[in-house]
C-alpha positions in Angstrom: 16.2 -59.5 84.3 16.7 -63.5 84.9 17.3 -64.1 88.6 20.8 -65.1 89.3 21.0 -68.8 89.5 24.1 -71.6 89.6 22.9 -72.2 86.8 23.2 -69.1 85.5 26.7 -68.3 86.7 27.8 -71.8 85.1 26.5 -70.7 81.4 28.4 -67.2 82.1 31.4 -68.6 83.3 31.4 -71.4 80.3 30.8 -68.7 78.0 33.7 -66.0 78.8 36.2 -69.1 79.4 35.5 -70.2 75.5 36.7 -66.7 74.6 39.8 -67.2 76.9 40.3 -70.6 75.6 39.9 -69.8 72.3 42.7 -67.2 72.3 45.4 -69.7 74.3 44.5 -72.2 71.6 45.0 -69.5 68.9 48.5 -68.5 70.8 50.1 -72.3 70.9 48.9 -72.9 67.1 50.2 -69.8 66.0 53.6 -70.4 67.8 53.1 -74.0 66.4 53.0 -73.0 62.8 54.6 -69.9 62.7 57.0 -70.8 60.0 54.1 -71.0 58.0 52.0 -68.6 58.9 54.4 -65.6 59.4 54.8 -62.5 59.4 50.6 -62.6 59.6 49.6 -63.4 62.9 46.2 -62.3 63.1 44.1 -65.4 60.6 43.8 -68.1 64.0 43.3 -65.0 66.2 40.1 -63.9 64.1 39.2 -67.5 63.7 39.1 -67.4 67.8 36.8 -64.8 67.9 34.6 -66.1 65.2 34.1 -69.1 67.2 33.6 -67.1 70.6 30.9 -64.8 69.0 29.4 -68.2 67.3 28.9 -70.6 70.6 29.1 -67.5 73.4 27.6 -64.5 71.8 28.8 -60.8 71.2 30.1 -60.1 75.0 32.2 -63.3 75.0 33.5 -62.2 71.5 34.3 -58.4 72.4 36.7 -60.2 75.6 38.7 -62.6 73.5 38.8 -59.4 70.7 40.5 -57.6 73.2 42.8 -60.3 74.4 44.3 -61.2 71.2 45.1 -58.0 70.4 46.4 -57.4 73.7 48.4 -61.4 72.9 49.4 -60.2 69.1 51.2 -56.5 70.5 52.8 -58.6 72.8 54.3 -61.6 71.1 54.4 -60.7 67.1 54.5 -57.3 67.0 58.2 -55.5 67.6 59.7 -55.4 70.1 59.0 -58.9 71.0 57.4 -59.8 74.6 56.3 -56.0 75.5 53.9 -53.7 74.8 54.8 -51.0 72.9 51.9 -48.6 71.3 53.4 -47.4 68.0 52.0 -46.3 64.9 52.2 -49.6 63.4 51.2 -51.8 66.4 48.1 -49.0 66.9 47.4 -49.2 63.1 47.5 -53.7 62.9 45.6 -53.2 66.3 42.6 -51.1 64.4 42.7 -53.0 61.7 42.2 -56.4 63.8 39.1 -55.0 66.1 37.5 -53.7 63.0 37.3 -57.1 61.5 36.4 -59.4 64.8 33.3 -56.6 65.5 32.5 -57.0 61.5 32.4 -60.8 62.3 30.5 -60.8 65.9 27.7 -57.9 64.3 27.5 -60.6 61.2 26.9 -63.6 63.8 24.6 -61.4 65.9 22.4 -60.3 62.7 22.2 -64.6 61.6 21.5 -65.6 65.2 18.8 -62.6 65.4 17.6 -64.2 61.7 17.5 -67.7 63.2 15.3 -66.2 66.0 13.0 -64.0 64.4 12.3 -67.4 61.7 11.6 -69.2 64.4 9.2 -67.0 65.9 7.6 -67.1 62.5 7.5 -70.9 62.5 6.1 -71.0 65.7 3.2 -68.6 64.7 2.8 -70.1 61.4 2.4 -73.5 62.8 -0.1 -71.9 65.7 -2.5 -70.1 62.8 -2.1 -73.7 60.7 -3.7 -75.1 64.3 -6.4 -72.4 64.1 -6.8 -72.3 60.4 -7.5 -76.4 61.0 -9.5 -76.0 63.9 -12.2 -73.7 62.2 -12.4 -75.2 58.9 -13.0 -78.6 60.7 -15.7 -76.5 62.7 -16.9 -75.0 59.3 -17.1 -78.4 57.8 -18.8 -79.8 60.6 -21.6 -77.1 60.5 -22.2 -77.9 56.8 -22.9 -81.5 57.5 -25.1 -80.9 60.6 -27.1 -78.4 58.5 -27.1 -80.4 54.9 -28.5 -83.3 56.9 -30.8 -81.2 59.1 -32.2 -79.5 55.4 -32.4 -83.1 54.0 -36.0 -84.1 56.3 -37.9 -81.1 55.1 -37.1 -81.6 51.6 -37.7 -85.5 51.4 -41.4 -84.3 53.4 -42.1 -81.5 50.5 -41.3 -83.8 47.8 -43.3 -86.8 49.1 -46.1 -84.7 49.9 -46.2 -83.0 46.6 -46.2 -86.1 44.5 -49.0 -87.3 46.4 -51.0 -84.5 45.4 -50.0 -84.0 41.8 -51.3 -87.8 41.4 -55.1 -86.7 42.7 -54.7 -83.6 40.1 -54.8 -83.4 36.3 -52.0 -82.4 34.4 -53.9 -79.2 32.7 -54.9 -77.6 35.7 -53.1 -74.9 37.1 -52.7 -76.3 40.9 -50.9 -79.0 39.4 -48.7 -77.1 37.2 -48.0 -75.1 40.6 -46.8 -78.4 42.0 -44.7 -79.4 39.2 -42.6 -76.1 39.7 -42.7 -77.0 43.6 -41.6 -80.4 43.2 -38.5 -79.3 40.1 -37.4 -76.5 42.8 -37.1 -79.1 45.5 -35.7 -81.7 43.4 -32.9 -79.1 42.6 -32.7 -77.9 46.8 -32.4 -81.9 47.0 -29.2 -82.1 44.9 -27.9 -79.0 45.9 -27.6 -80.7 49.9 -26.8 -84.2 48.6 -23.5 -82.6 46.9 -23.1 -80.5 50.0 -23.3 -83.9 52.1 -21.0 -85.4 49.5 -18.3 -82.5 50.0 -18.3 -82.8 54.0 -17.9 -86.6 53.8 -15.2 -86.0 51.4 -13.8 -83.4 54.0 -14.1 -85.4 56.9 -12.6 -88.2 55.2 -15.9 -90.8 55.5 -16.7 -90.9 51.5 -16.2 -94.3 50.5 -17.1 -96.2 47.0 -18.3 -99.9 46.9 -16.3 -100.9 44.1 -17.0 -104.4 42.1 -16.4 -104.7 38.3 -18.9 -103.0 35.5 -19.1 -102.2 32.4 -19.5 -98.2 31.7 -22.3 -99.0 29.1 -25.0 -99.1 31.4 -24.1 -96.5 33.7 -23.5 -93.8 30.7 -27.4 -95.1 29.5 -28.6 -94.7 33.3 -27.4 -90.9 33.1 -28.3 -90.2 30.4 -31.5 -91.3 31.0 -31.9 -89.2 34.2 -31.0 -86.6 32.5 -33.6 -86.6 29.4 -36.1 -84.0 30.8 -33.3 -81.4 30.9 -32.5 -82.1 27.6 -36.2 -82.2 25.9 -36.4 -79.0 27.9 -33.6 -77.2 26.2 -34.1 -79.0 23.0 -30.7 -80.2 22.9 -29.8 -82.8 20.8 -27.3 -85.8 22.8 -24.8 -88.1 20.6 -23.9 -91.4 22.2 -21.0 -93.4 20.5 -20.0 -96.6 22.5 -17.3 -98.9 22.0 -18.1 -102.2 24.0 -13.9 -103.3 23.4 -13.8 -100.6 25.9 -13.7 -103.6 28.7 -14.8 -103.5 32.4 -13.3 -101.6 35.0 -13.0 -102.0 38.7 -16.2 -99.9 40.4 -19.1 -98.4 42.2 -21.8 -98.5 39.6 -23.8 -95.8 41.6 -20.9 -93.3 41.9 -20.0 -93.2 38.2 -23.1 -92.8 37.3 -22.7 -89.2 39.6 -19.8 -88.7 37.9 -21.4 -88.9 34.0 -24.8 -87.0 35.6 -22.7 -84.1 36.6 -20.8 -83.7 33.6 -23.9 -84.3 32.0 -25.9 -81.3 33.7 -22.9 -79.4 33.6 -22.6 -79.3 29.7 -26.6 -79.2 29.6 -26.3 -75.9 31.7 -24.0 -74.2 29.9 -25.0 -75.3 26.5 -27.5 -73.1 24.9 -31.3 -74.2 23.6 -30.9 -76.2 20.8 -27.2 -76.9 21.0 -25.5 -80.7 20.7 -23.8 -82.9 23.3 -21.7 -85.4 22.6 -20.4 -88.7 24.8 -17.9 -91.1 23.9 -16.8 -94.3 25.8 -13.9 -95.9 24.1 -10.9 -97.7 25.3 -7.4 -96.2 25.3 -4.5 -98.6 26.1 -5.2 -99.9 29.4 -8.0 -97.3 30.3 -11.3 -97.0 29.5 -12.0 -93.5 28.6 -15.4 -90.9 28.9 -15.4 -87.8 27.0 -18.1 -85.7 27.2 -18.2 -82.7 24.4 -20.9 -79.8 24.5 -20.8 -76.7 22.1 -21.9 -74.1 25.4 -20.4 -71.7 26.8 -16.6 -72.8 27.0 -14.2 -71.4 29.4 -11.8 -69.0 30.0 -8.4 -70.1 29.3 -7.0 -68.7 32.8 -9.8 -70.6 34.7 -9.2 -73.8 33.5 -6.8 -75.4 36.1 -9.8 -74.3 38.9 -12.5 -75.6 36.9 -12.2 -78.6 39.3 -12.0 -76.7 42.5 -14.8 -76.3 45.1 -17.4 -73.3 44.9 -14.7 -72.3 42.7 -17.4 -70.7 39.3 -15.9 -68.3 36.2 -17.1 -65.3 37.5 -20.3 -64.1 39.3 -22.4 -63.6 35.8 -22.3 -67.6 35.8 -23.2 -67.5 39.6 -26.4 -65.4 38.7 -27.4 -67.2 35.0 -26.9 -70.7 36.0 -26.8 -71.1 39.8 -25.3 -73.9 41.6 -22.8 -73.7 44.2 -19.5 -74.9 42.2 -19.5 -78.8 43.9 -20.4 -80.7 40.9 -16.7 -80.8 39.2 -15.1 -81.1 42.4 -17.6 -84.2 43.1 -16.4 -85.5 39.7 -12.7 -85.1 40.4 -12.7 -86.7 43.7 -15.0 -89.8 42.8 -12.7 -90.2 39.5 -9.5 -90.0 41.8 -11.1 -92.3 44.4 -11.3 -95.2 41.7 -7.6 -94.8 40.4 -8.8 -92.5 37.6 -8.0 -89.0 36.1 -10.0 -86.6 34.7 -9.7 -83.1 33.1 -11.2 -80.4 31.0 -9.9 -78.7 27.8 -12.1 -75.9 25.9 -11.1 -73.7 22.7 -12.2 -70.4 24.5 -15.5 -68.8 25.4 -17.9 -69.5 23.2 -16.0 -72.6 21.9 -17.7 -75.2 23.9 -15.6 -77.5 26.5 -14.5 -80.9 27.0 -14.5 -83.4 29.9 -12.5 -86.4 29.0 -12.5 -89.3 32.0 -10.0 -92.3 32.4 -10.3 -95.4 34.1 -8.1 -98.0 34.9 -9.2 -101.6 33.2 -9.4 -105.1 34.9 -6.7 -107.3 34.0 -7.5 -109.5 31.0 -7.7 -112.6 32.7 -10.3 -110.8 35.7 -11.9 -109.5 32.4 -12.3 -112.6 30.8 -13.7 -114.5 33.6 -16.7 -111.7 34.2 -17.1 -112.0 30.7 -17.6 -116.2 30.6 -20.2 -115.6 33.7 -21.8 -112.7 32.5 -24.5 -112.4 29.4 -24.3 -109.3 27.6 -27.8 -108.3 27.1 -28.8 -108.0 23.3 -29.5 -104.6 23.6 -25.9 -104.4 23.4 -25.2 -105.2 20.1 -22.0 -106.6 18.5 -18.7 -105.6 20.2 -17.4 -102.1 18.3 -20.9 -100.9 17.6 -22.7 -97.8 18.4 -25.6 -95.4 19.4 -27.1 -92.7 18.7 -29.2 -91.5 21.5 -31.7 -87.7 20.5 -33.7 -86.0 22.8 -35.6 -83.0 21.5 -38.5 -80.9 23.3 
């Protein structure tokens, strides 16, 4: 119970004079207007004790109820100026508290609404806090521990080159360390995508962009990734179209962005299989499409193919590994340099599709690299192509 306070008593007093007031204002308008308004003279009455329940609440509202019934008997109902308690007055009397209690229990239920939503807002916003709060904690652990598993692995690797170089490559200690060194080289990318996912959390990833062409980062993938393809036997297709112009970025992080793809379609493409990757220009973009005839996906899993340790289902987890990052790396990076990318496959079994679009320089930034810069021969004529095979 509140303590009784000035206060208090002014609210109380301010509440039950509005139903008062709003009765004698209901009164004079209805004598005002009564040529208009008779023989009814309960519509401003109600409206009265509407507005009471409204601005002073269900107590206020039941004391002007009762007034302007107690006003309406005594100055519109027969005879005139008395109180008589016929049928009829009885009856219009009823009939009047019925409807002012049907309108204060409606305005008590919406205020009760309003209060009860903004409880719910109040806890909503509170778990948002929490929610926030631990998955900034959560994110910070994963960079203190991707950087802490970073030392080890950089020592293993190091160490193990060393001693595959005083080894031959028949005997079996140094077969033992190739397998060390490909496990740790896998460990390695596994924490450097974890790394890249917590600066892109924390909101620290940054590109260095300056302007390319996409040429020689597609070739730089690809060539990173030519074991895993001899390995699998899988046969690569590259078409380049050199009108495809330069575009406005960081050489190193594109190149991410065509390695993942690239190791995404070798992993899911079977041995002996056929990757394709196109660079060609499309209006004002310069596009990357990257075509493998794997594994495809699910129709109903293709708007989260792009979402983080987001996999098809746990079959994939336990055939092909990984922890999900590598398309959501992609996305991000292509987003971070204006671009879009997305992903479009027939069905299981069907193979999928990664097509990439970035935004070109101007023409006349274009044509100024293009007056200081020498194409290197190995590039051919502008609109010609490659063919690139790797077979085990």
């Amino acid at each position: 119970m509140q303590p009784f306070t000035r206060a208090r008593l002014f609210e109380t007093a301010w509440r039950y004079g509005l139903g008062v007031a709003a009765v004698a204002a209901a009164l004079l308008l209805t004598l005002l207007l009564w040529r208009w308004v008779a023989p009814h003279a309960t519509p401003l009455f109600l409206a009265a004790v509407a507005i009471t329940a409204w601005r002073g609440g269900a107590k206020p509202s039941l004391l002007a109820t009762t007034l302007a019934v107690l006003t309406i008997d005594y100055f519109f109902n027969p005879p005139l100026n008395a109180f008589e308690f016929s049928v009829d007055n009885t009856a219009s009397a009823v009939v009047f508290v019925t409807v002012a209690l049907l309108i204060s229990w409606i305005d008590a239920r919406r205020k009760q609404a309003l209060r009860e939503r903004d409880v719910l807002l109040v806890s909503e916003q509170q778990a948002r806090v929490e929610a926030e709060r631990a998955n900034k904690a959560k994110d910070q652990f994963l960079a203190m521990v991707t950087h802490e598993l970073r030392t080890p692995l950089s020592v293993i690797l190091g160490w193990t080159r060393l001693m595959r170089k005083e080894l031959s490559d028949s005997s079996p200690n140094a077969r033992a360390l190739e397998a060390i060194e490909r496990n740790a080289h896998l460990q390695k990318q596994l924490v450097e995508d974890l790394l890249d996912v917590s600066r892109i959390a924390a909101g620290k990833f940054r590109v260095d962009a300056r302007p390319i062409e996409l040429v020689s980062v597609i070739e730089a993938a690809i060539e990173a990734l030519t074991p895993a393809l001899a390995v699998k036997r899988i046969k690569l297709h590259a078409d380049y179209d050199h009108a495809a112009g330069f575009v406005n970025a960081d050489p190193e992080r594109l190149q991410q962005v065509v390695c993942n793809l690239l190791s995404n379609a070798v992993k899911f493409t079977p041995d002996e299989g056929q990757i394709e990757v196109r660079l060609e220009r499309a209006g004002e973009h310069a596009r990357i499409v990257v075509h493998d005839t794997g594994a495809g996906i699910r129709r109903e899993f293709l708007p989260f193919v792009f979402d983080r340790f987001r996999q098809a289902d746990d079959d994939a987890i336990n055939k092909h590994g990984g922890l999900g990052l590598g398309l959501a790396i992609v996305r991000h990076l292509v987003e971070a340099h204006g671009g879009t990318v997305r992903a479009a496959s027939a069905g299981e079994a069907l193979g999928s599709t990664f097509t990439v679009e970035l935004p070109l320089l101007n023409r006349s930034t274009w044509q100024k690299i293009e007056s200081d810069w020498v194409i290197p021969a190995s590039h051919g004529d502008e609109g010609s192509t490659r063919a690139s095979n790797a077979s085990g």
